[in-house]
N, C-alpha and C positions, 0 to 999 in steps of 0.2 A: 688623687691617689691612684687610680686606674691608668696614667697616664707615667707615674714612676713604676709599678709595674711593669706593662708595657713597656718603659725605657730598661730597665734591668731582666727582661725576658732577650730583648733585643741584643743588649750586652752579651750573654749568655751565649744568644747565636752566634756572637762577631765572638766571641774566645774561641766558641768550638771551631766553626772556622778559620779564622785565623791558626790555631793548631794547627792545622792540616798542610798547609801554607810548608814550602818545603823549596830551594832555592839550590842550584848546583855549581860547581865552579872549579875547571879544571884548567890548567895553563902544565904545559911539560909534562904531564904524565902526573902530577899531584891534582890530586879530585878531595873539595869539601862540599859535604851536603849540613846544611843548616837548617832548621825548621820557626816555622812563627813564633813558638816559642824562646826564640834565640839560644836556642838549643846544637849544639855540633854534634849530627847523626853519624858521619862518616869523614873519617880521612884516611886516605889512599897515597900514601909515598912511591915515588919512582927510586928505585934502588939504585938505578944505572947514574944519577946524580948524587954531588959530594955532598956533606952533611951539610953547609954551607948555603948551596945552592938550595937545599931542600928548605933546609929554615925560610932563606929569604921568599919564595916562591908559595910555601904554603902560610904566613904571615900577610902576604898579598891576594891569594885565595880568600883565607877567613875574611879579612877588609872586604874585601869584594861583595862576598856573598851575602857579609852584615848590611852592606849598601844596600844591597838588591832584595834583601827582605824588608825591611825600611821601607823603600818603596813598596812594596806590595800591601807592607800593613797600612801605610798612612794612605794609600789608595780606597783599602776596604773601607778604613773608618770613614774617609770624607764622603762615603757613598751612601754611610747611614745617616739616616735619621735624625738631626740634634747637632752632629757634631760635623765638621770642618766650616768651608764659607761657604 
């Protein structure tokens, strides 16, 4: 019993954590900022490109950034306690 606890006390920390977790990704002048939550905090469009451009640029942004927090969460989790190999 102490030891599910203990397992779900730990959970608790790796959410709050993980929260915090926040990933950036600018290519041309278009910037997204994502969080652990897989949450989109920010996007930033470059004016000076056609609507076009912008679509396709910030589409590869998001992809990006969804990569690069993936990695950071399944980095945290394999660190804890119980779970990865």
């Amino acid at each position: 019993m102490f030891d599910k606890l203990k397992q779900l006390k730990e959970l608790k920390e790796l959410r709050d954590s993980l929260s915090q977790e926040k990933e950036e990704v600018e290519k041309e002048g278009i910037k997204v900022i994502i969080n652990g939550k897989m949450e989109i905090e920010n996007i930033q469009l470059n004016p000076d490109l056609d609507k076009e451009e912008q679509e396709t640029i910030l589409k590869e942004c998001i992809n990006e950034a969804i990569k690069k927090i993936q990695m950071v969460l399944a980095s945290k989790m394999s660190q804890m306690s119980g779970f990865g190999a």
